[in-house]
C-alpha positions as CSV (number, residue, x, y, z in Angstrom):
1,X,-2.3,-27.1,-2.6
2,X,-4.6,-24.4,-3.6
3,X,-3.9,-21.6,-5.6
4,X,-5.5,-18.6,-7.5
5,X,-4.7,-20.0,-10.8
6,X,-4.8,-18.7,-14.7
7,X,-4.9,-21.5,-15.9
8,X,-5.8,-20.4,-19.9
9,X,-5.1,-17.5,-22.0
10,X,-8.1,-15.5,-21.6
11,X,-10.1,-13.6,-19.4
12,X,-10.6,-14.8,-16.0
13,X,-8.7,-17.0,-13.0
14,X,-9.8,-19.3,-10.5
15,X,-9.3,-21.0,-7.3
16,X,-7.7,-24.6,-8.8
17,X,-5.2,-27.4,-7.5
18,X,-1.3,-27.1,-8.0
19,X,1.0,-29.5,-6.7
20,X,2.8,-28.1,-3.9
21,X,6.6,-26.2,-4.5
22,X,9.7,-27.6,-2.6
23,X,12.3,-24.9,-1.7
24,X,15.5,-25.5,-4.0
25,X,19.1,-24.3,-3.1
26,X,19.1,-20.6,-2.1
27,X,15.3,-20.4,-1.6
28,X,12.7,-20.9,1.0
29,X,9.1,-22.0,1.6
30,X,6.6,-19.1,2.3
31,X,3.5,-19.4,4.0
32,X,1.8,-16.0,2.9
33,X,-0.3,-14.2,5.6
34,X,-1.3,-11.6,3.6
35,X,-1.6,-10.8,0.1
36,X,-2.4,-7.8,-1.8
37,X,-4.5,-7.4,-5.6
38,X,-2.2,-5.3,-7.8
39,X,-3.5,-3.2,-11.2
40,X,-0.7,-5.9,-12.3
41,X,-3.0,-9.3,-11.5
42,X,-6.4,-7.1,-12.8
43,X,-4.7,-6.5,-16.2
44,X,-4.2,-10.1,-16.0
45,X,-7.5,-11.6,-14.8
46,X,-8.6,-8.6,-17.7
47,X,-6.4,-10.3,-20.2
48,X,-5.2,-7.0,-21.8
49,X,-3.2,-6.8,-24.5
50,X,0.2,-6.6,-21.8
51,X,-0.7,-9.8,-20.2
52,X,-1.7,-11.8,-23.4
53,X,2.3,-10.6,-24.4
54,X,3.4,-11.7,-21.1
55,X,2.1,-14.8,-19.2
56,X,2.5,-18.1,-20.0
57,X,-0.5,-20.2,-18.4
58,X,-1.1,-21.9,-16.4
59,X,0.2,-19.7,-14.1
60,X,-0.4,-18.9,-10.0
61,X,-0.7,-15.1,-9.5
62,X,-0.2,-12.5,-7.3
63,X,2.6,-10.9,-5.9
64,X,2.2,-8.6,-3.1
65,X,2.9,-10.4,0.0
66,X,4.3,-11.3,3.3
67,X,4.9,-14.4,4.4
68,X,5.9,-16.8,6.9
69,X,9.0,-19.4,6.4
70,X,8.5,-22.5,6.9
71,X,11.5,-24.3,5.1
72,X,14.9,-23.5,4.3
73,X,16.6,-24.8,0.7
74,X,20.4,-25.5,1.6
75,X,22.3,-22.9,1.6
76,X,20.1,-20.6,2.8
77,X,21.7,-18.7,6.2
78,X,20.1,-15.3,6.6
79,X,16.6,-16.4,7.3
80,X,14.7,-18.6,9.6
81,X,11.8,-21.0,10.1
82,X,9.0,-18.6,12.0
83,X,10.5,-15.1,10.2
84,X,7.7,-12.8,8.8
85,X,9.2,-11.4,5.6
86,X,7.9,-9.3,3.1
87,X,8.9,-10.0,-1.1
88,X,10.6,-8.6,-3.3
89,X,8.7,-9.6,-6.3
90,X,11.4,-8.8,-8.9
91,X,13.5,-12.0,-9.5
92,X,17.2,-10.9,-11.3
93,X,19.7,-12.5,-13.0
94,X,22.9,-11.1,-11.1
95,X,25.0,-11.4,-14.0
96,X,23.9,-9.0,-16.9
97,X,25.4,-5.2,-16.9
98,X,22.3,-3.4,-14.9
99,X,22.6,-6.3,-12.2
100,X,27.0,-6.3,-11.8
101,X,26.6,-2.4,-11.7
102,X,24.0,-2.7,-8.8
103,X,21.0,-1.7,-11.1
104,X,18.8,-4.9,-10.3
105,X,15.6,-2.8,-10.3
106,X,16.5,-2.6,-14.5
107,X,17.9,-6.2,-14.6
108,X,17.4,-7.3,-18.3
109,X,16.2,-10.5,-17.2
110,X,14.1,-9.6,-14.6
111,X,11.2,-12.4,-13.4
112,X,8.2,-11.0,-11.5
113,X,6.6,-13.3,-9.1
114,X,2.9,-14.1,-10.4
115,X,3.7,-13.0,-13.9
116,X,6.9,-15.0,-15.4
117,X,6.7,-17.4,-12.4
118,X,4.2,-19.2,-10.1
119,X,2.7,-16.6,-7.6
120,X,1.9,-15.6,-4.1
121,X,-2.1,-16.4,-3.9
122,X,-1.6,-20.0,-3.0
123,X,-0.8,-21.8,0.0
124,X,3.0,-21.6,-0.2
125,X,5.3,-20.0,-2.4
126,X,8.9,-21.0,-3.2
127,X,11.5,-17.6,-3.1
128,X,14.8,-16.7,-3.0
129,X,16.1,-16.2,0.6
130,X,17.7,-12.9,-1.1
131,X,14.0,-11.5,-2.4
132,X,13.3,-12.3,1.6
133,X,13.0,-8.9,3.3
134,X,12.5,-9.6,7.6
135,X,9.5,-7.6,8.5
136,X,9.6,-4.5,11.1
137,X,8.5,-5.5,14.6
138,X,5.3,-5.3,15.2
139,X,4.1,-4.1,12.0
140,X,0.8,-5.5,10.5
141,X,1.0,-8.4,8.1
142,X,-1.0,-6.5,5.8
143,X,1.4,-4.0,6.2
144,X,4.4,-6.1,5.6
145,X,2.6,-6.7,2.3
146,X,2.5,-3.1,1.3
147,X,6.2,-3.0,1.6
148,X,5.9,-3.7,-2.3
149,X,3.9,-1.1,-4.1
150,X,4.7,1.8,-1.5
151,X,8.4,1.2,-2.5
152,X,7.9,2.3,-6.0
153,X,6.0,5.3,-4.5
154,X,9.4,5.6,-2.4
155,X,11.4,5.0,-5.1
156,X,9.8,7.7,-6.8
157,X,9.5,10.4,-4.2
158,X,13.6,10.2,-3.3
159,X,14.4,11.0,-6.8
160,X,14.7,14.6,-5.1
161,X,14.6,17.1,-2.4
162,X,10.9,17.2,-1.3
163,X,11.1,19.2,2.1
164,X,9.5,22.8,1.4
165,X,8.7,22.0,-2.3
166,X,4.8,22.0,-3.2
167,X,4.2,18.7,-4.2
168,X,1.5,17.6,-7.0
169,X,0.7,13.6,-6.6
170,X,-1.3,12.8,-10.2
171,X,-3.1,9.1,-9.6
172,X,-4.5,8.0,-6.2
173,X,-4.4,4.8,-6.2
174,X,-2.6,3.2,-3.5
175,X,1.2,3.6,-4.9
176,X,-0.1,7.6,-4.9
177,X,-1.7,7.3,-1.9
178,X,1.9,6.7,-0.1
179,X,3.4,9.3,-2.5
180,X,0.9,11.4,-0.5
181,X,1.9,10.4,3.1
182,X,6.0,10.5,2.0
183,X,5.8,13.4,0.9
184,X,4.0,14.6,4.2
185,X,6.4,12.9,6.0
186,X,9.3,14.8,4.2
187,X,8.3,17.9,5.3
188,X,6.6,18.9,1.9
189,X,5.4,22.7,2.1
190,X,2.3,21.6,0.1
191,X,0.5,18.6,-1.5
192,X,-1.9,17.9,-3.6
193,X,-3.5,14.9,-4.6
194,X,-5.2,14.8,-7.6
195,X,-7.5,11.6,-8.7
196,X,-11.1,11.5,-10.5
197,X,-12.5,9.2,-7.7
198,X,-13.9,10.8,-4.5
199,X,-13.1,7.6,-2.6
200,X,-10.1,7.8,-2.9
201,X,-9.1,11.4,-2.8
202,X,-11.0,11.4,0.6
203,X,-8.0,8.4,1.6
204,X,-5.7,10.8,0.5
205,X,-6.7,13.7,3.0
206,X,-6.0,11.5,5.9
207,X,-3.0,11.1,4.0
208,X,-1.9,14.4,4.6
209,X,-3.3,16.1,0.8
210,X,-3.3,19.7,2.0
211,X,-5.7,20.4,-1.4
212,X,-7.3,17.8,-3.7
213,X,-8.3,17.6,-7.5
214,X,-11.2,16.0,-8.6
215,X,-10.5,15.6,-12.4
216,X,-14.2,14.4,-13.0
217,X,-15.4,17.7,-11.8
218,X,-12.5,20.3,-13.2
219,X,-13.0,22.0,-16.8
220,X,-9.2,23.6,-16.6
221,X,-7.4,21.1,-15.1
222,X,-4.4,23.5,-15.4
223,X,-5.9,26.6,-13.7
224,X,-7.1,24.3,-11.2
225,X,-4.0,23.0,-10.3
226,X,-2.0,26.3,-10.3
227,X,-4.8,27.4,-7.9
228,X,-4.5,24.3,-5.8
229,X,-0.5,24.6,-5.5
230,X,-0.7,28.5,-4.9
231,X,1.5,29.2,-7.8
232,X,3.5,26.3,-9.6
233,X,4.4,23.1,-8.6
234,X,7.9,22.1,-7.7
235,X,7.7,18.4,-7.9
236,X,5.1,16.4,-9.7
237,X,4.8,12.4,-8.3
238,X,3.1,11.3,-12.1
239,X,1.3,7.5,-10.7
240,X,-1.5,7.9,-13.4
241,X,-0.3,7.7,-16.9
242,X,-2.7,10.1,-18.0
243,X,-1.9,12.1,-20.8
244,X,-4.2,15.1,-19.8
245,X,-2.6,14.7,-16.0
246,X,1.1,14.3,-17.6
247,X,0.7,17.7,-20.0
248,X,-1.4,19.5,-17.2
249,X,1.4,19.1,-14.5
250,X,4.2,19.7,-17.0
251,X,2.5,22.8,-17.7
252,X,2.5,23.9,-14.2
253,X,6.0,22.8,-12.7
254,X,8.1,25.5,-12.0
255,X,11.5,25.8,-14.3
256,X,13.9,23.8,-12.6
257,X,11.2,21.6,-10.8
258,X,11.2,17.7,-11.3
259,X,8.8,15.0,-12.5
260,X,8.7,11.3,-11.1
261,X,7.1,9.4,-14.1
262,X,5.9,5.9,-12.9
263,X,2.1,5.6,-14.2
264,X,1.4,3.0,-17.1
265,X,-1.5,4.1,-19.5
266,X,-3.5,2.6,-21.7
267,X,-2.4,4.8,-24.7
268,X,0.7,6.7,-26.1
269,X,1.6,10.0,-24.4
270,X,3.0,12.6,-26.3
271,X,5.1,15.4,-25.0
272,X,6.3,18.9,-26.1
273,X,9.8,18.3,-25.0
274,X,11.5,21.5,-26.4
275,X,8.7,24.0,-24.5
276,X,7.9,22.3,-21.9
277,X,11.0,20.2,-20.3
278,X,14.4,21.6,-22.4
279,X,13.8,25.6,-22.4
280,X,12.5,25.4,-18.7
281,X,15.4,22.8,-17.2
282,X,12.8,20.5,-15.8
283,X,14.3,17.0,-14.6
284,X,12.0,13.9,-15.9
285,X,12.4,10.7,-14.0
286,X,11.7,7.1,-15.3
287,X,10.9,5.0,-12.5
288,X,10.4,1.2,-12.3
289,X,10.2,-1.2,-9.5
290,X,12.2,-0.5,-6.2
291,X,15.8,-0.4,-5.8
292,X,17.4,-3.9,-4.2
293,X,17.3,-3.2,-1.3
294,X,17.9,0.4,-0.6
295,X,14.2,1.3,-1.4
296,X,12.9,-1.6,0.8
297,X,15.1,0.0,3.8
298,X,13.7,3.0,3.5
299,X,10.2,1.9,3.1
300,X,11.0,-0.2,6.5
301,X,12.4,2.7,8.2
302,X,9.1,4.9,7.6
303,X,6.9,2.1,8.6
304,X,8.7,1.1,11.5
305,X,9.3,4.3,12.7
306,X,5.6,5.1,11.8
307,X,6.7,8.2,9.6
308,X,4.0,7.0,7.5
309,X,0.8,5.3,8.7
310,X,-0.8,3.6,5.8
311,X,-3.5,2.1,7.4
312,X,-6.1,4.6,5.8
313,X,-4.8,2.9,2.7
314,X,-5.6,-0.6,3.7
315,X,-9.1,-0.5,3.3
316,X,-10.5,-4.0,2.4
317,X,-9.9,-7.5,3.8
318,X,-10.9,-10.4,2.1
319,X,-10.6,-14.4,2.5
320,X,-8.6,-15.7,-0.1
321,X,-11.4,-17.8,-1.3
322,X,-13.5,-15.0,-2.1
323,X,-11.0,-13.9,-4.6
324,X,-13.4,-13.1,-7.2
325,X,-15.3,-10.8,-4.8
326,X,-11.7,-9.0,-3.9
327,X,-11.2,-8.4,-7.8
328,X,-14.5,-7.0,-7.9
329,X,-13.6,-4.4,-5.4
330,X,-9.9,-4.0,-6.7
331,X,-11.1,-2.9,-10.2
332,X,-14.4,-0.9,-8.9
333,X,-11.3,1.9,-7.9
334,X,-13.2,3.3,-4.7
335,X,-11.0,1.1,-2.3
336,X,-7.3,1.9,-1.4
337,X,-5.9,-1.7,-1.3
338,X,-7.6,-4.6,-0.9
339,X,-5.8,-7.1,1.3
340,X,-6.3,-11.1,0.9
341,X,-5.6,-13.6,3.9
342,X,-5.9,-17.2,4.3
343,X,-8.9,-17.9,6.3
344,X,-8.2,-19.9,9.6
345,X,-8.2,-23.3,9.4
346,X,-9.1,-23.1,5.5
347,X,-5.7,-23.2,4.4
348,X,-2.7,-24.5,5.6
């Protein structure tokens, strides 16, 4: 089959040959419909210092996806042939202390699809039937797909009470960019979005951003925010990693307010813990991946219930076989999401 393929250490993937998977006991055979480009694969096609650490090539990538079973491994009872799932991309071991305590989102021996094993921009993938999430009726492939990233932003936002809070949302990407719509849908009193792309800051008013921030333009990024939230902050949904966003925000959240941390940067982040956190009783999350499988229920319930319309989000759709050109508009940052499908009668 084909496959989007690293196959070398180094910068740079491409479209190559792989034989095809066959599901094993427990797993299934996936025909993805849709696919989504993650910062994840760009730091890989980027070769950063993370993924050089990481992946072993040769290696099919991606990750995002929903998918269409074709083939059950024995065993296998909850699924059938013709289901549209979405992924969960996070393969655990079930037997270390985070996974027997119900903690698989910090399992210690976690495997990510498309990173530690072979990926979802192929042809067919090979899954567990338990990473197999049954999609909500109706919804939009590329929607099934988005079940993935949105439920860290999920994962982050329920951390909390958000109803009546002002709600800052640092990083508008599109993990942010649901932050934004949850936290609309939650009944926040106020939210801003804050991002140094116009693009996207304009994706996050139809969101629901009651204010935005464009860092680009801001000298005080502090006195801008405080002006934006009308006062402090309550809640701060951090998706940037920013050190300047991180200290800003902390600086503006009321005492007793908390902070969702999920951003990765590219450099250390320091923090003046005693003034800033500890004397004012502020609450600092660490957030990572989604919890299995309350997070993806939730994220199912406000897409099927169409609490949160992410469409706005979806703004790109490209054949698989363009993948280079879909990279190119993933890392250029004014998209939301771009969304790969198989082209018809191009791929199997």
């Amino acid at each position: 089959m084909r496959a989007v393929l690293k196959s070398r250490a180094g910068p740079g993937a491409a479209l190559g040959e792989v034989a095809d998977p066959r599901p094993g006991p427990g797993e299934v055979l996936v025909k993805p419909v849709a696919t989504g480009i993650c910062g994840t694969d760009l730091h890989i096609l980027d070769w950063n210092p993370w993924a050089a650490a990481r992946v072993r090539p040769p290696r099919v990538m991606g990750h995002e996806m929903a998918g269409l079973v074709l083939a059950l491994g024995e065993g296998v009872t909850r699924l059938a042939v013709g289901d549209i799932v979405g992924v969960e991309t996070h393969i655990v071991c079930l037997t270390c202390a985070q996974c027997q305590r119900g903690d698989f989102h910090v399992c210690q021996n976690t495997r990510i699809l498309g990173v530690d094993i072979d990926g979802a921009f192929a042809e067919l993938v090979v899954v567990p039937e338990r990473n197999c999430r049954p999609a909500p009726p109706g919804l939009d492939p590329a929607v099934v797909a988005f079940q993935e990233p949105m439920g860290n932003a999920v994962h982050s936002a329920c951390q909390g009470p958000l109803r009546d809070r002002s709600v800052v949302v640092t990083g508008c990407g599109p993990i942010g960019l649901a932050a934004v719509g949850i936290a609309r849908a939650e009944g926040a009193r106020r939210v801003v979005a804050v991002d140094r792309v116009r693009a996207r800051l304009r994706i996050a008013e139809a969101m629901g951003a009651d204010q935005t921030i464009d860092t680009s333009s801001v000298a005080d990024f502090e006195a801008e925010l405080r002006r934006a939230c009308r006062g402090t902050a309550d809640v701060v949904l951090e998706m940037s990693g920013h050190p300047a966003l991180i200290d800003g925000s902390l600086r503006t959240i009321t005492p007793g307010g908390w902070v969702s941390l999920l951003g990765l940067g590219d450099v250390d982040v320091s923090i003046d813990l005693t003034s800033l956190v500890v004397m004012r009783g502020v609450t600092l999350f660490g957030v990572t991946g989604r919890r299995q499988f309350e997070t993806w229920d939730r994220t199912s319930a406000y897409l099927g219930s169409g609490m949160v319309d992410v469409r706005p989000i979806l703004t790109d759709r490209v054949s698989m076989l363009e993948f280079d050109r879909a990279a190119e508009l993933a890392r250029s940052g004014a998209v939301g999401k771009v969304i790969l499908y198989p082209p018809e009668g191009e791929w199997a």
